[in-house]
DRENDREN-26372 format. One record per residue (C-alpha): residue in three letters; chain; x negated, y, z negated; residue number from 0. Coordinates in nm, 3 decimals. Layout:
N
 residu chaine    east   north      up num
    ala      A       X       Y       Z NUM
...
//
This chain:
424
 residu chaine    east   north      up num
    unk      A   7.455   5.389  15.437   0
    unk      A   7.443   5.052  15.635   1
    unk      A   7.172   4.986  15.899   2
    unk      A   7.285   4.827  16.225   3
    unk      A   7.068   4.504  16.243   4
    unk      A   6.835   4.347  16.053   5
    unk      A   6.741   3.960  16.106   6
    unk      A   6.579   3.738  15.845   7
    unk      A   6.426   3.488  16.026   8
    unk      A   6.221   3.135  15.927   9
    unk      A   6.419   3.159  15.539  10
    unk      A   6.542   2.931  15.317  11
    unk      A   6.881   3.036  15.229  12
    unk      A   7.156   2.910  14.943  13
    unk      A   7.434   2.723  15.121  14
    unk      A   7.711   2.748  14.837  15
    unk      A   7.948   2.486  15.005  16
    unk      A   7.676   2.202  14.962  17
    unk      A   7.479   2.368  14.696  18
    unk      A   7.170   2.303  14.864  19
    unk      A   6.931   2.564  15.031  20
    unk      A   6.920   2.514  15.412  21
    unk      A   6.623   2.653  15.643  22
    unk      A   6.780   2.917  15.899  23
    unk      A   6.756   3.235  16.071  24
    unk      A   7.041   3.533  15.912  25
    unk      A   7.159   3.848  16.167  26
    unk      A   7.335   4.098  15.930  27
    unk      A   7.504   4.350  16.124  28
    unk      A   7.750   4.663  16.051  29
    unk      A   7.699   4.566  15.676  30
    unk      A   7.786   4.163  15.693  31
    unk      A   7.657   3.868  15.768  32
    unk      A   7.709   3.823  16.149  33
    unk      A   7.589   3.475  16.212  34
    unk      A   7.340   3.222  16.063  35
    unk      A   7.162   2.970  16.248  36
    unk      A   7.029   2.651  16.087  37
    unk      A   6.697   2.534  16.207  38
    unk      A   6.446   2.279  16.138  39
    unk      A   6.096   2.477  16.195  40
    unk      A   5.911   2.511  15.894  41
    unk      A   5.826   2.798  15.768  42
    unk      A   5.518   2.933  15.693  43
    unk      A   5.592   3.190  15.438  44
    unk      A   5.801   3.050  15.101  45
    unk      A   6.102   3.311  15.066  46
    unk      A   6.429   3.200  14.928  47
    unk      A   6.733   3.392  14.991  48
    unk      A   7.029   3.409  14.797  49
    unk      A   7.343   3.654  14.723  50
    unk      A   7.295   3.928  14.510  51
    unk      A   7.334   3.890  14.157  52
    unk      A   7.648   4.088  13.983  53
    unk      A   7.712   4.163  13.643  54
    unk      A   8.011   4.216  13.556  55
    unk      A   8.023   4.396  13.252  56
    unk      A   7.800   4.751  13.158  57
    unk      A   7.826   5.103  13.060  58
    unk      A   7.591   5.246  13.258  59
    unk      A   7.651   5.594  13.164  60
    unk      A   7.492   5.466  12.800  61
    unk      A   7.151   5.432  12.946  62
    unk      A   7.054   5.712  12.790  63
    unk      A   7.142   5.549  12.451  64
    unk      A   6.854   5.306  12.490  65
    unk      A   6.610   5.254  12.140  66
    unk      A   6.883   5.482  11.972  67
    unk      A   7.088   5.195  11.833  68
    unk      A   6.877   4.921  11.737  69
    unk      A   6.846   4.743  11.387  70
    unk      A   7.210   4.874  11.194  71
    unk      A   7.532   4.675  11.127  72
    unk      A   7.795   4.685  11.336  73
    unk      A   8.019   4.933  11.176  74
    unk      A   7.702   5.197  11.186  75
    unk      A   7.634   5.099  11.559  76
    unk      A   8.018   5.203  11.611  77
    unk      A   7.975   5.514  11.441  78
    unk      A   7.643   5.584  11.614  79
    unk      A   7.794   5.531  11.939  80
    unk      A   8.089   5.703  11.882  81
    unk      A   7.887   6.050  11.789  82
    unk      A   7.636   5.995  12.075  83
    unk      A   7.946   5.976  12.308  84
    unk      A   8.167   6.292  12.215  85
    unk      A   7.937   6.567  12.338  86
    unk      A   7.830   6.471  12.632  87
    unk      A   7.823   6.652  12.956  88
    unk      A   7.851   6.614  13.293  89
    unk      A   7.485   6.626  13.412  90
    unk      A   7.390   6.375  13.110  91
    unk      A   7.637   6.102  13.261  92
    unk      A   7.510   6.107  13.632  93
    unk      A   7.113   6.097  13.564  94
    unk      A   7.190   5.826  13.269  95
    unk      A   7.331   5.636  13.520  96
    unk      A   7.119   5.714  13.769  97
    unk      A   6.841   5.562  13.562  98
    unk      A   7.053   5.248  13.431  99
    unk      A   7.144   5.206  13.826 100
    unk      A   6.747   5.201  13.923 101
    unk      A   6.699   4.967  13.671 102
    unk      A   6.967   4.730  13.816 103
    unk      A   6.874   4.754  14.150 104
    unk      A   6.508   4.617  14.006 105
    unk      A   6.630   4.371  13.830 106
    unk      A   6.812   4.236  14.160 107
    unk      A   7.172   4.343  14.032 108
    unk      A   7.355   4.442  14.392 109
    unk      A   7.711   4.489  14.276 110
    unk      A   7.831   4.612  13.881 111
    unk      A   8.128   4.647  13.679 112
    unk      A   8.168   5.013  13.435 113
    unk      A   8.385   5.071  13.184 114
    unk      A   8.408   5.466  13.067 115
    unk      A   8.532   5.749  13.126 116
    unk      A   8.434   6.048  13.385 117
    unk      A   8.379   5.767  13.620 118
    unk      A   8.407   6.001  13.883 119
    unk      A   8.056   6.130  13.785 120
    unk      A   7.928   5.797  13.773 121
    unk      A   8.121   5.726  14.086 122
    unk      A   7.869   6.034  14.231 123
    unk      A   7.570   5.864  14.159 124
    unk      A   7.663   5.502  14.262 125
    unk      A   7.718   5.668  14.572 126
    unk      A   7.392   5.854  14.591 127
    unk      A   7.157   5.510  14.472 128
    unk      A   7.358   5.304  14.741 129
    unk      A   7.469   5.020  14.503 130
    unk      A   7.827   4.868  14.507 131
    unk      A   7.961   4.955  14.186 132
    unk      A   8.360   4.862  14.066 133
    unk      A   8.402   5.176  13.837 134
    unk      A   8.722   5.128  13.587 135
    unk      A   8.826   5.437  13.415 136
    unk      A   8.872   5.346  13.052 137
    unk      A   9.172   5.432  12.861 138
    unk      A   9.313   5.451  12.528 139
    unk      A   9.570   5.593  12.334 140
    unk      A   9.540   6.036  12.326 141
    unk      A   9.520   6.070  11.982 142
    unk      A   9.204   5.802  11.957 143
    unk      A   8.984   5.954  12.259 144
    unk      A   8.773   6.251  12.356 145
    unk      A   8.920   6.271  12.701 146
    unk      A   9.096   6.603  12.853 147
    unk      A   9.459   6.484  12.914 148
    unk      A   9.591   6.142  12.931 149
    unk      A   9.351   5.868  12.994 150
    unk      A   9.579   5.676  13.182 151
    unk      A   9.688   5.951  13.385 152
    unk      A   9.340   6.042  13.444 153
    unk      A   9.263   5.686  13.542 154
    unk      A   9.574   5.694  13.822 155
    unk      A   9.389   5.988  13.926 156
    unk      A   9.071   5.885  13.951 157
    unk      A   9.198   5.568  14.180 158
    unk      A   9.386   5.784  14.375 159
    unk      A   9.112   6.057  14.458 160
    unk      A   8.818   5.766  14.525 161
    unk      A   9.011   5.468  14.642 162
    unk      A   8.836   5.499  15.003 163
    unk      A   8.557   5.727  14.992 164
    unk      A   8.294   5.472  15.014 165
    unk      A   8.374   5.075  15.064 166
    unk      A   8.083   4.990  14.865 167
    unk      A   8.286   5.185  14.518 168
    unk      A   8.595   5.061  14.401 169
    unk      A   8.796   5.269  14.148 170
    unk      A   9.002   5.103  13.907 171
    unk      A   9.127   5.069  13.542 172
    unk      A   9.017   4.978  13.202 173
    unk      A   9.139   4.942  12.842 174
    unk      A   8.912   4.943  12.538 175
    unk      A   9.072   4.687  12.343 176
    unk      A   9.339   4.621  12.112 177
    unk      A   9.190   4.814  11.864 178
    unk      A   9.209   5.156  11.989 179
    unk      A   9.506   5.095  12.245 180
    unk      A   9.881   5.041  12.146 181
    unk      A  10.104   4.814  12.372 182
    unk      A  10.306   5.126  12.520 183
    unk      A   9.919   5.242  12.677 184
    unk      A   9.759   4.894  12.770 185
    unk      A  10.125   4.850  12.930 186
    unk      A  10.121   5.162  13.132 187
    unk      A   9.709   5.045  13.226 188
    unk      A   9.819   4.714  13.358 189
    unk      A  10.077   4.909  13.558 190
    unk      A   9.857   5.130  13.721 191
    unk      A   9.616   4.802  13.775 192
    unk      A   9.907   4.615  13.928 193
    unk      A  10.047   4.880  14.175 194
    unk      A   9.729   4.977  14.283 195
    unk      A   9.578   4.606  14.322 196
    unk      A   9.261   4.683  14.126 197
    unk      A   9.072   4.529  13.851 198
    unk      A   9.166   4.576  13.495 199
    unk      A   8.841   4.583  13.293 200
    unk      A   8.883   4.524  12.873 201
    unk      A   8.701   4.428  12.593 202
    unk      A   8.901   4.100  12.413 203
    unk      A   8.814   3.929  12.109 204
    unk      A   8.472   4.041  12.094 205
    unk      A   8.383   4.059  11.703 206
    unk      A   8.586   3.837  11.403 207
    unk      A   8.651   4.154  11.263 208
    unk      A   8.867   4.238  11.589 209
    unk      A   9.056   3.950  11.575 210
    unk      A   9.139   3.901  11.223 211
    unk      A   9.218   4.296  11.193 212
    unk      A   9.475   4.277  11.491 213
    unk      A   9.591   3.951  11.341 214
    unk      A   9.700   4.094  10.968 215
    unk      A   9.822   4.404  11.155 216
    unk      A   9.997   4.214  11.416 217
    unk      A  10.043   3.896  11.323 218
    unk      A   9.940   3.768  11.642 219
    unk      A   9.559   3.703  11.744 220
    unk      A   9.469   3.940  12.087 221
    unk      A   9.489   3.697  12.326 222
    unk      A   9.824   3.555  12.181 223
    unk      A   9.947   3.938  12.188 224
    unk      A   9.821   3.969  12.518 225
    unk      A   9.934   3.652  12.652 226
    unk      A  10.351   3.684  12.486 227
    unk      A  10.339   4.078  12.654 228
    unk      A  10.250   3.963  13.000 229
    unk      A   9.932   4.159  13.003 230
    unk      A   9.662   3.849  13.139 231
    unk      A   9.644   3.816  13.519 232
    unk      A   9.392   3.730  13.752 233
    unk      A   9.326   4.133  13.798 234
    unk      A   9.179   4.106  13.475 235
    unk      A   8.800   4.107  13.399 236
    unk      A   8.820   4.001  12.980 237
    unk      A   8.451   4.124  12.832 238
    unk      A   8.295   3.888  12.561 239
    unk      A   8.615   3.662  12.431 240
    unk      A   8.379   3.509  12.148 241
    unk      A   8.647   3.447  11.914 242
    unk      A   8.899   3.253  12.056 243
    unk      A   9.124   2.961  11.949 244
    unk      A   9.228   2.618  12.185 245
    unk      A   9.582   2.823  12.252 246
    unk      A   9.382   3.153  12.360 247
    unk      A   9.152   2.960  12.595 248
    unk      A   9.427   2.795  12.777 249
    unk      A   9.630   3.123  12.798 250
    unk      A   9.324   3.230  13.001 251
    unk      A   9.292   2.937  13.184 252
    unk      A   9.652   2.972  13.256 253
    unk      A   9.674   3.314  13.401 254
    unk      A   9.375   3.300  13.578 255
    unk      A   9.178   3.589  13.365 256
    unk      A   8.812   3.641  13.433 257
    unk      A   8.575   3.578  13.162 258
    unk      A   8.249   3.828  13.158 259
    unk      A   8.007   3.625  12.935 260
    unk      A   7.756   3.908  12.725 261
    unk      A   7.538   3.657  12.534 262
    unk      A   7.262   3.915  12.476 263
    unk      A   7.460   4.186  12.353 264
    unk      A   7.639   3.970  12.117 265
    unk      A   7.318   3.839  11.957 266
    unk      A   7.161   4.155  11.950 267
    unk      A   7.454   4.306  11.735 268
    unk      A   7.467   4.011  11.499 269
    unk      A   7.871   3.990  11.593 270
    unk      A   7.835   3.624  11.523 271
    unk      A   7.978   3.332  11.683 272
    unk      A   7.933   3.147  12.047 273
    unk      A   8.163   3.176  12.304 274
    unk      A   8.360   2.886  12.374 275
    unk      A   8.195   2.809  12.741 276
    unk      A   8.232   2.466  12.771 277
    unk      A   8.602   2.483  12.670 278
    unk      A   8.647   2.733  12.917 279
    unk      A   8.509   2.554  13.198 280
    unk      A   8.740   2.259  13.134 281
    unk      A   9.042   2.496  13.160 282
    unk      A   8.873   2.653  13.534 283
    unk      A   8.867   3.001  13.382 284
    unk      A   8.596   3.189  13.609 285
    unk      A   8.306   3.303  13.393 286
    unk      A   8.077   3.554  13.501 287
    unk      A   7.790   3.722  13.307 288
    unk      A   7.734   4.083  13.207 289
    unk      A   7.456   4.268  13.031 290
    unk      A   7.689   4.524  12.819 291
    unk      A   7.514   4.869  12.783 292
    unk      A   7.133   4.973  12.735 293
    unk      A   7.278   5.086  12.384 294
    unk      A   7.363   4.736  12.232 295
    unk      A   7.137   4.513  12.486 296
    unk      A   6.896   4.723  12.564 297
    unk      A   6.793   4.571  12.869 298
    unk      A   6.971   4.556  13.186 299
    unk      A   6.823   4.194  13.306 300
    unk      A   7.086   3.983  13.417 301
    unk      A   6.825   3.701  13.438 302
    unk      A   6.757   3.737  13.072 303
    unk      A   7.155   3.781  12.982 304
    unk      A   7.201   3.424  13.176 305
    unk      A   6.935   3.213  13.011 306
    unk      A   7.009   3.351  12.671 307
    unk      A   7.377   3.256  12.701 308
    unk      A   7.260   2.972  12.864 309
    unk      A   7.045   2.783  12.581 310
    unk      A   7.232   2.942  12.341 311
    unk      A   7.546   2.680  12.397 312
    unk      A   7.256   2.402  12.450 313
    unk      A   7.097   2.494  12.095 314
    unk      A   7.434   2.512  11.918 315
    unk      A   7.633   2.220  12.036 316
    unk      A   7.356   1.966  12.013 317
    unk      A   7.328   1.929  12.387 318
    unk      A   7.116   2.035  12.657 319
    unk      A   7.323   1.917  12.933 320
    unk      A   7.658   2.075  12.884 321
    unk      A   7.573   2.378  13.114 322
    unk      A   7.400   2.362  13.382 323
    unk      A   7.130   2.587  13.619 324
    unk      A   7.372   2.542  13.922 325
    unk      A   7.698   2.620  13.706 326
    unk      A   7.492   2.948  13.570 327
    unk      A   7.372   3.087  13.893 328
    unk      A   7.742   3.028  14.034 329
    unk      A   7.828   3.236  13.738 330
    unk      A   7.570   3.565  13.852 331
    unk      A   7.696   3.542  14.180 332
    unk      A   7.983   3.349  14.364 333
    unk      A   8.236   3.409  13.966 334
    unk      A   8.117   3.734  13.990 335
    unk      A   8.204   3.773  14.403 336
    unk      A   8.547   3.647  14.284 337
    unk      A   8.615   3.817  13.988 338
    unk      A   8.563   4.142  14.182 339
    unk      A   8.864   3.972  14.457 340
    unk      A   8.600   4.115  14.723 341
    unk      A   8.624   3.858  14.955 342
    unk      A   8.284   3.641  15.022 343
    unk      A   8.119   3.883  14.806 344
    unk      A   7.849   3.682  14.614 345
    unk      A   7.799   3.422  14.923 346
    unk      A   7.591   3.383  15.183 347
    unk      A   7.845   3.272  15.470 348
    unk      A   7.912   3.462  15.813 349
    unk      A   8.125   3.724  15.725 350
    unk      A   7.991   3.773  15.389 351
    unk      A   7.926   4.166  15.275 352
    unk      A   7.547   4.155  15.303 353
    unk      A   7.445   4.170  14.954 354
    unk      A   7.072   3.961  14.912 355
    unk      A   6.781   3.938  14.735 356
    unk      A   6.501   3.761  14.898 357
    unk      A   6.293   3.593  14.673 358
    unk      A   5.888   3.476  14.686 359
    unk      A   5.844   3.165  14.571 360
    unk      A   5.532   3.220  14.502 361
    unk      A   5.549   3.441  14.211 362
    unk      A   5.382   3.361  13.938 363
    unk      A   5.729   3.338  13.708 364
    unk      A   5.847   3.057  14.011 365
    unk      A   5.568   2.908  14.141 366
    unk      A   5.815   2.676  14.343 367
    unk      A   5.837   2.562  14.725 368
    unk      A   6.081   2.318  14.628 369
    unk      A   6.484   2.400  14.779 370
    unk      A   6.548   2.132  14.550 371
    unk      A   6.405   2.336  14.249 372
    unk      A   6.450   2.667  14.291 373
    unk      A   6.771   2.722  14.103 374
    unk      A   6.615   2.550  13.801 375
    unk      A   6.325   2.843  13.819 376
    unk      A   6.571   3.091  13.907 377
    unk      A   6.818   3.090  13.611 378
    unk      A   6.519   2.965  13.327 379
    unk      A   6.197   3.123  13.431 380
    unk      A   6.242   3.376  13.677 381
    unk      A   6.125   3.760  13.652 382
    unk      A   6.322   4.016  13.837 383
    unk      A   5.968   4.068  13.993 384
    unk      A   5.955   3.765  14.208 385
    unk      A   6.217   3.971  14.422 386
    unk      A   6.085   4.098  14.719 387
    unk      A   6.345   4.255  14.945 388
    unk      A   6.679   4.373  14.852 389
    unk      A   6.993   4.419  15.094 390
    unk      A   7.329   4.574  14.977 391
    unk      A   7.569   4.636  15.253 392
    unk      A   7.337   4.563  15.525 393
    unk      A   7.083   4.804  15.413 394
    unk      A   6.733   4.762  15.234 395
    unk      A   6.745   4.888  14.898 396
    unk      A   6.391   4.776  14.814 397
    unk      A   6.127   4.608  15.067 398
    unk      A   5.804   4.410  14.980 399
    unk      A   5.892   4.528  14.672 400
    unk      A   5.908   4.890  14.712 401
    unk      A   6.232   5.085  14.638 402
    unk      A   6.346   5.292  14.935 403
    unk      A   6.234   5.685  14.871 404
    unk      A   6.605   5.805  14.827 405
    unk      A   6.654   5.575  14.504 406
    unk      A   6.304   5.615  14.376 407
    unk      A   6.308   5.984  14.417 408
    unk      A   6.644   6.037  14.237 409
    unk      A   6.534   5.763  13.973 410
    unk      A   6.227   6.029  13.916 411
    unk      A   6.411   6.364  13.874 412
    unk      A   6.712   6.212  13.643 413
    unk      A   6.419   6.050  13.450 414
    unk      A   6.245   6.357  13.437 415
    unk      A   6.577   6.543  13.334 416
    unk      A   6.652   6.339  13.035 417
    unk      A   6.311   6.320  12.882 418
    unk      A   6.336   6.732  12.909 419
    unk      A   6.645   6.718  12.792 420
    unk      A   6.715   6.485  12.532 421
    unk      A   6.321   6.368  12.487 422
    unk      A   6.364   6.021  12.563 423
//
């Protein structure tokens, strides 16, 4: 899967410790960066290279789903889902997320975080499509899912059969949220996240109706609940947490959770409410971004996900400068390197998993030769098509723009199987 040298020569690359872009030669070897050498010589092309974006939330499997759940309220999207899910089989999950992958990989996503279950099919075609992937088996309690068996059993299992097949796929756990999952199985979850050292991927306070629910039922708020039972830790990776209170943010803060930030998914369902970014930053909790599912976002462009979220907190607090480009691009890639506790991963340093997109700055959507600039353009006018190359692991996924034949070809049968099959 990784080739054995490639040099990028005459680029301007992002320098995370400074901030700045630097002009320098990169030698990625064996699937890292080997060395990179500063130099002054101008160059006479205008790339930019930078680490590979990661989101860090999606159900990839739900690709499928795309167009099928637009326009209804929440509690019909739920239902919607919920039928769309039960009968699915096995050869519906890999080209789904075969597709959603290809779509990733063009929109200059490197590494992504699942949450569902059979992710040993979508394990299969991570593999096949060559993108890193950190796949967390979701679980629940038996008498509220569809699974064979029990889903945290099956989750174990699924670590323990896939844990070193391929170092770009790392198995792990996830819980769908308080609402489905009673202490006894989110406690057993953690446990198989803490003795196997792997990420523990949930949903948390995404909708009001979550939160005041759990509360009347509970009488304690999710995070609270969460928080008094020892379940937050830096292993986990907390989707949405929209609804949250001053005590809640600092119990994240506190245990060093990871906060995947879905501003497009939560707009498009009409959930209401902003996440509390800003108070989060104060309190050092590492935000990331996700896209969520083709099924509530539709699209899987990162890009799009950041800039929404983005303005979103300028618009609604009555300030333009409480977030900034460079604090949003950290955000798709070095939060996202370090939620995932793969170290380097989202950097461009020697030693560094090799995981770039190379970027022409002469795109129409950039139109930038500026290092001084270019993260502005990035994160608020960028397409995914001002992309040229992309690297994961030391090996081209897509040059001058063209995906290697192995993922297009696979994009083209699934594709073809699910517009036979389901008439997409």
């Amino acid at each position: 899967m990784q080739s054995s040298k490639i040099e990028l020569e005459d680029i301007e690359y992002y320098h995370g410790e400074s901030g700045t872009f630097r002009h320098g030669n990169l030698t990625i070897e064996n699937g890292i960066i080997r060395s990179i050498e500063d130099s002054q010589r101008k160059s006479e092309g205008n790339l930019f290279v930078i680490p590979g974006f990661i989101n860090t939330h999606a159900h990839i499997a739900m690709s499928r789903f795309r167009g099928l759940l637009d326009d209804m309220n929440l509690e019909k999207f739920l239902q919607k889902t919920f039928a769309l899910d039960r009968d699915r089989s096995e050869d519906d999950i890999y080209n789904s997320s075969v597709c959603g992958i290809y779509e990733l990989l063009r929109n200059g996503i490197t590494s992504f975080f699942d949450l569902y279950y059979d992710e040993h099919i979508i394990w299969q075609a991570c593999n096949d499509m060559g993108i890193r992937a950190f796949l967390s088996w979701n679980t629940l309690d038996r008498e509220m899912t569809t699974q064979n068996g029990d889903p945290v059993h099956n989750a174990g299992e699924f670590i323990k059969k896939f844990r070193h097949k391929n170092e770009l796929i790392e198995p792990s756990v996830g819980i769908q949220g308080v609402y489905v999952a009673s202490l006894e199985t989110m406690e057993a979850a953690n446990e198989v996240s803490r003795k196997n050292n792997t990420i523990l991927h949930m949903h948390v306070s995404e909708t009001r109706k979550e939160v005041y629910e759990f509360q009347e039922r509970m009488g304690k708020r999710p995070v609270e609940y969460l928080n008094e039972n020892s379940l937050l830790s830096h292993r986990m990776n907390a989707a949405h947490c929209v609804w949250l209170n001053d005590h809640e943010i600092k119990a994240l803060g506190k245990n060093e959770v990871n906060v995947s930030w879905n501003a497009e998914s939560n707009l498009k369902l009409g959930t209401g409410g902003i996440p509390p970014v800003p108070e989060m930053i104060k309190q050092n909790i590492n935000i990331t971004v996700g896209t969520d599912s083709n099924g509530s976002n539709n699209s899987l462009n990162i890009l799009e996900s950041a800039k929404t979220g983005a303005i979103s907190i300028k618009n609604t607090r009555w300030d333009a400068s409480l977030i900034t480009s460079r604090e949003v691009f950290y955000m798709l890639t070095l939060n996202g390197g370090k939620a995932s506790r793969k170290k380097y991963l989202g950097e461009i340093r020697e030693g560094a998993p090799a995981d770039l997109n190379i970027i022409d700055g002469d795109h129409h959507s950039i139109q930038c030769s500026n290092p001084n600039n270019v993260l502005n353009q990035i994160v608020y006018s960028m397409n995914p098509e001002a992309i040229r190359d992309t690297i994961i692991g030391g090996k081209y996924i897509k040059k001058d723009w063209k995906m290697n034949n192995d993922a297009e070809e696979k994009f083209r049968n699934s594709l073809k199987f699910l517009k036979s099959n389901f008439k997409i």
